[in-house]
VOSEFI-137599 format. One record per residue (C-alpha): residue in one letter; x, y, z. Coordinates in nm, 2 decimals. Layout:
// residues N
R; A; X; Y; Z;
...
***
This chain:
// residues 229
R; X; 2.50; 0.16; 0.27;
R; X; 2.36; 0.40; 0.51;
R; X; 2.11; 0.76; 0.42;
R; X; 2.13; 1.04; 0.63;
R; X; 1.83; 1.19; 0.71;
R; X; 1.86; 1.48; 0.50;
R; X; 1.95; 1.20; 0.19;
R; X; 1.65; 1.01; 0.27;
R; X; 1.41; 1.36; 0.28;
R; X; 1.56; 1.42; -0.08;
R; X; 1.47; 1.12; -0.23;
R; X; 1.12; 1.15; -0.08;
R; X; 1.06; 1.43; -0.20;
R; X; 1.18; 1.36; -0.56;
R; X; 0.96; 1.01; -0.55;
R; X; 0.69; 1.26; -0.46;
R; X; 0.76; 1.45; -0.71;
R; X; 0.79; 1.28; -1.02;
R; X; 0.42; 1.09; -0.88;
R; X; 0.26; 1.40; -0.96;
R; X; 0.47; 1.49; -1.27;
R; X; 0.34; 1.18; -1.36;
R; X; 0.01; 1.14; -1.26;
R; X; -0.13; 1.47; -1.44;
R; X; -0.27; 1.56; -1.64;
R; X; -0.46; 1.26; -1.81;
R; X; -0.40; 0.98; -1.53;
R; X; -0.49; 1.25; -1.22;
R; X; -0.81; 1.30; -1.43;
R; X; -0.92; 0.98; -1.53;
R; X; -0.89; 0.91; -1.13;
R; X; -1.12; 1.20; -1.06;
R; X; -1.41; 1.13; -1.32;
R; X; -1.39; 0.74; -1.17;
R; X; -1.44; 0.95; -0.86;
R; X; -1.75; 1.16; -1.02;
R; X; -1.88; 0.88; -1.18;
R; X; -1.93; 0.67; -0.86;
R; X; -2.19; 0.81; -0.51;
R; X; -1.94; 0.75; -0.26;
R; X; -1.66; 0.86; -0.47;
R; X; -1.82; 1.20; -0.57;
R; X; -1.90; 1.21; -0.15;
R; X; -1.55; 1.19; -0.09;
R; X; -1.47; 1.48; -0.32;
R; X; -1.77; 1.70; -0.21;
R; X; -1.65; 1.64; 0.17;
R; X; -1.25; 1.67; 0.10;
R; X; -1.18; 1.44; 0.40;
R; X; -0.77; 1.43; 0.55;
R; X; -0.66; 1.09; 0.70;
R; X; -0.45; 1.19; 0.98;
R; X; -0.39; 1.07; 1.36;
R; X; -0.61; 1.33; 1.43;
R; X; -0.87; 1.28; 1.20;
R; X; -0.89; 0.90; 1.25;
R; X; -0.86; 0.89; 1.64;
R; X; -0.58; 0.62; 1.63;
R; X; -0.65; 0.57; 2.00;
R; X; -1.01; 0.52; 1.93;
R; X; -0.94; 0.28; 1.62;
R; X; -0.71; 0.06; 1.87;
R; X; -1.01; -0.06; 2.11;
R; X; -1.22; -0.17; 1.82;
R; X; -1.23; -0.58; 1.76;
R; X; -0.97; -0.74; 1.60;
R; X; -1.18; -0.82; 1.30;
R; X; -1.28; -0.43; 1.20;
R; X; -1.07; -0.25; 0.93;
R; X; -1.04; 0.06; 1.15;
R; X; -0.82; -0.22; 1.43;
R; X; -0.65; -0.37; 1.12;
R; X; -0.52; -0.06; 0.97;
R; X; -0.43; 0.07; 1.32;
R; X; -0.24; -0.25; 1.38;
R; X; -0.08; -0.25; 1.06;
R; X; 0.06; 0.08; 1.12;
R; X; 0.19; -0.01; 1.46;
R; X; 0.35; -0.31; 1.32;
R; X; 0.49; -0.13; 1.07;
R; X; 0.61; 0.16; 1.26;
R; X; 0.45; 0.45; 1.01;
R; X; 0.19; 0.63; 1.09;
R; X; -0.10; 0.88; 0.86;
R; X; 0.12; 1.19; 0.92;
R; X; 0.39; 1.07; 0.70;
R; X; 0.23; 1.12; 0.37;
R; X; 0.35; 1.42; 0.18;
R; X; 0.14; 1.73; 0.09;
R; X; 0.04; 1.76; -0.31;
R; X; 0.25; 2.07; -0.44;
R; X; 0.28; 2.03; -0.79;
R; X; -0.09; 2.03; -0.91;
R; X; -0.28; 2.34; -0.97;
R; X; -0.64; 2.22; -1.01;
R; X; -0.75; 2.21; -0.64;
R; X; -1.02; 1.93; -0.69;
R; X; -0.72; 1.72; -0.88;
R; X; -0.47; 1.80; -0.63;
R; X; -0.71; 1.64; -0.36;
R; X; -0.72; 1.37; -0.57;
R; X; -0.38; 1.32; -0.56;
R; X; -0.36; 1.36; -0.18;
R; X; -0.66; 1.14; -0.07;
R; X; -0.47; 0.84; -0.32;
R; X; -0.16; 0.86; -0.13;
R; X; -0.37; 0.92; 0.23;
R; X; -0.53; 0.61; 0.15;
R; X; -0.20; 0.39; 0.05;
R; X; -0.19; 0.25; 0.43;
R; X; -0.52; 0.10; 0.43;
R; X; -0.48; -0.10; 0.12;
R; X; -0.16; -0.23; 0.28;
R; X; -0.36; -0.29; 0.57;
R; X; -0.65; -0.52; 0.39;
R; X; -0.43; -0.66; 0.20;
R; X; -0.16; -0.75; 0.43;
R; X; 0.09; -0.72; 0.24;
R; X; 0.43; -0.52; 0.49;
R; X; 0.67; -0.26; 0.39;
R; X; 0.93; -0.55; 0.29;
R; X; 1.04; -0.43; -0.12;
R; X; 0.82; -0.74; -0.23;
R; X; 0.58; -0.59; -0.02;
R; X; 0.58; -0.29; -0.16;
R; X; 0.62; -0.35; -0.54;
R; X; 0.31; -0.60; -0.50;
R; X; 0.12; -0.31; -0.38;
R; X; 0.20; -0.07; -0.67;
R; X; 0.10; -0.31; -0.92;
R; X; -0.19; -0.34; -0.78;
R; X; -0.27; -0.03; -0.77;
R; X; -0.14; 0.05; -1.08;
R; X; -0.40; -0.18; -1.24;
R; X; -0.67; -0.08; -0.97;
R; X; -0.61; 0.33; -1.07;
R; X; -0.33; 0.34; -1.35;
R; X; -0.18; 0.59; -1.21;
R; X; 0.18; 0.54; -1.41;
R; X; 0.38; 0.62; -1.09;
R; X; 0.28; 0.32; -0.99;
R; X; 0.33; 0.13; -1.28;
R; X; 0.71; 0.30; -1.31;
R; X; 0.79; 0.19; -0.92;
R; X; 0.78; -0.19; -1.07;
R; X; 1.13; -0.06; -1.20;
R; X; 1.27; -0.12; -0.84;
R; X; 1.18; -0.48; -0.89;
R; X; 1.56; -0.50; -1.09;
R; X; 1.74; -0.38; -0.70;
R; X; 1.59; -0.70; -0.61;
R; X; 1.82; -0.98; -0.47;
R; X; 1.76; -1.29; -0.66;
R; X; 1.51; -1.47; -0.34;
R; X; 1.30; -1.19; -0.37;
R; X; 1.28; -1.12; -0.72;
R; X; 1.16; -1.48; -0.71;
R; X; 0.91; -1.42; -0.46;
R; X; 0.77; -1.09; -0.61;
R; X; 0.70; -1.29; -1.01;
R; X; 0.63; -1.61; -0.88;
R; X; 0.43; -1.54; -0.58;
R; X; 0.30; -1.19; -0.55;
R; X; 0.23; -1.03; -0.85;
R; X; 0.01; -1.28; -0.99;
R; X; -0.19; -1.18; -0.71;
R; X; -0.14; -0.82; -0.80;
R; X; -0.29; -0.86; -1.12;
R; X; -0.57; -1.10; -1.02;
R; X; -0.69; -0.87; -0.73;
R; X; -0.62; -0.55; -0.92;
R; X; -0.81; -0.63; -1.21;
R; X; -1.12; -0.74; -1.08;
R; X; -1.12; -0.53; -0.76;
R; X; -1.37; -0.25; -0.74;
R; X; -1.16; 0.08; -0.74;
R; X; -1.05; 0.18; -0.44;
R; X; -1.04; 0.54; -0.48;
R; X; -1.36; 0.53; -0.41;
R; X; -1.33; 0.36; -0.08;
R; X; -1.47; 0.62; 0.19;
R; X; -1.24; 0.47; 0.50;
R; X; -1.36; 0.68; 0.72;
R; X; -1.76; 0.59; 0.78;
R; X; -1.63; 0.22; 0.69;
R; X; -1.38; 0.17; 1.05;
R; X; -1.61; -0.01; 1.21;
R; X; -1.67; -0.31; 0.93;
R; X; -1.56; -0.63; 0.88;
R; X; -1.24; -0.66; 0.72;
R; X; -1.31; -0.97; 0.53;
R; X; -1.64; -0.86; 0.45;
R; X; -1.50; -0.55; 0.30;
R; X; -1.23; -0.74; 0.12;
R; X; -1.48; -0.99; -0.04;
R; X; -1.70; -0.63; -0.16;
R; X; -1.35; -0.55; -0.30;
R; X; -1.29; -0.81; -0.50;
R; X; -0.97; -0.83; -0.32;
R; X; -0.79; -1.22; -0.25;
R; X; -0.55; -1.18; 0.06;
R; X; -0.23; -1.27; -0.05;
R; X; 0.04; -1.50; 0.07;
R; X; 0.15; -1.42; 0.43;
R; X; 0.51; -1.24; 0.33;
R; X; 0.61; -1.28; 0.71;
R; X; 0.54; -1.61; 0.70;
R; X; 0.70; -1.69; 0.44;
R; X; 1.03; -1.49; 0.50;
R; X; 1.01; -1.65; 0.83;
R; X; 1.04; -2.04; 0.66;
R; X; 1.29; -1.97; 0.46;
R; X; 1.50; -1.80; 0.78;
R; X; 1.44; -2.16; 0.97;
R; X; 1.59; -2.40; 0.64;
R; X; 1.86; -2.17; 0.65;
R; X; 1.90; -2.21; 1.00;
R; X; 1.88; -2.58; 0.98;
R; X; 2.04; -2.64; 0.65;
R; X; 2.36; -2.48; 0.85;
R; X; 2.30; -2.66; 1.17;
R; X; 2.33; -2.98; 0.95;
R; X; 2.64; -2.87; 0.75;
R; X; 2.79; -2.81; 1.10;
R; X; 2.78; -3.13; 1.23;
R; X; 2.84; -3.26; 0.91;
R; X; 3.17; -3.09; 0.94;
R; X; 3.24; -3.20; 1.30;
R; X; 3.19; -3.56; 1.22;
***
């Protein structure tokens, strides 16, 4: 089944939507006094920082080693094909200092991909959101876990078996990560920032996905030439 553009812009915008209908007012709050309550956190608030290609110097964060979080992310995103501009703007909160909140949590949602390593596949993605949604519970987040029953019956497997015991494991002991400040932090070791986390890499999805394509393969290979005998 095939979105138009138009279609997909819609459902964007409604996903958007209903994350700040959700998120305020008690969630978007108890996100900004974790903020106030923390140095770098209250930093981040006092500077207002935007992560954007601009802002970040994607060209820049490509020539860094391989092992820095600011070459991770950058690589991720490549990989991925997404880049910081895609984020929606906050429209639907009044309080300026809570609709930065807002904003600088979904800015941020590509660099927890990033160190964690988790890709945009659906398990992927619903591994993230619970994650976050016990890193920040943030309901949105919580509520995207719905998704999980579009899942075919391989990945639904994958996602309870697999990735969200991670999810809870790392999101529970994790520092939060709201109060991450990305930007002076480009330049650091990515395992060395994942082991301040409290963050455990998951299983490589790819990899993974990428075993069960080859038994296929050869589990039809052999039913072939079982058939050609």
């Amino acid at each position: 089944m095939t979105h138009t553009n138009h279609e997909h812009d819609h459902q964007t915008d409604l996903i958007a939507t209903c994350g700040e209908a959700t998120a305020t007012p008690y969630f978007i709050y108890r996100l900004r006094d974790a903020m106030l309550s923390d140095p770098t956190g209250r930093q981040i608030l006092r500077d207002r920082p935007r992560i954007t290609s601009q802002t970040l110097q994607m060209s820049y964060l490509r020539t860094l080693p391989e092992n820095t979080v600011g070459r991770t992310y950058a690589t991720w995103l490549d990989r991925e094909g997404v880049s910081p501009d895609t984020r929606d703007n906050v429209q639907y909160i009044d309080d300026p200092e809570c609709a930065y909140v807002m904003q600088r949590y979904r800015e941020c949602h590509d660099f927890y991909h990033a160190v964690t390593g988790l890709p945009i596949f659906v398990e992927g993605e619903l591994a993230l959101k619970a994650f976050e949604f016990l890193n920040t519970l943030i309901p949105m987040t919580g509520l995207s876990l719905f998704a999980s029953v579009r899942l075919k019956p391989a990945e639904r497997e994958r996602l309870f078996k697999i990735y969200l015991p991670w999810a809870v494991k790392s999101g529970l002991k994790s520092k939060e990560l709201i109060n991450v400040y990305w930007e002076k932090i480009l330049e650091k070791d990515v395992g060395e920032l994942r082991e301040e986390l409290g963050i455990e890499r998951p299983p490589d999805m790819r990899e993974i996905r990428r075993m069960i394509r080859m038994q296929k393969k050869r589990e039809k290979e052999a039913a072939a030439a079982t058939a050609g005998l």
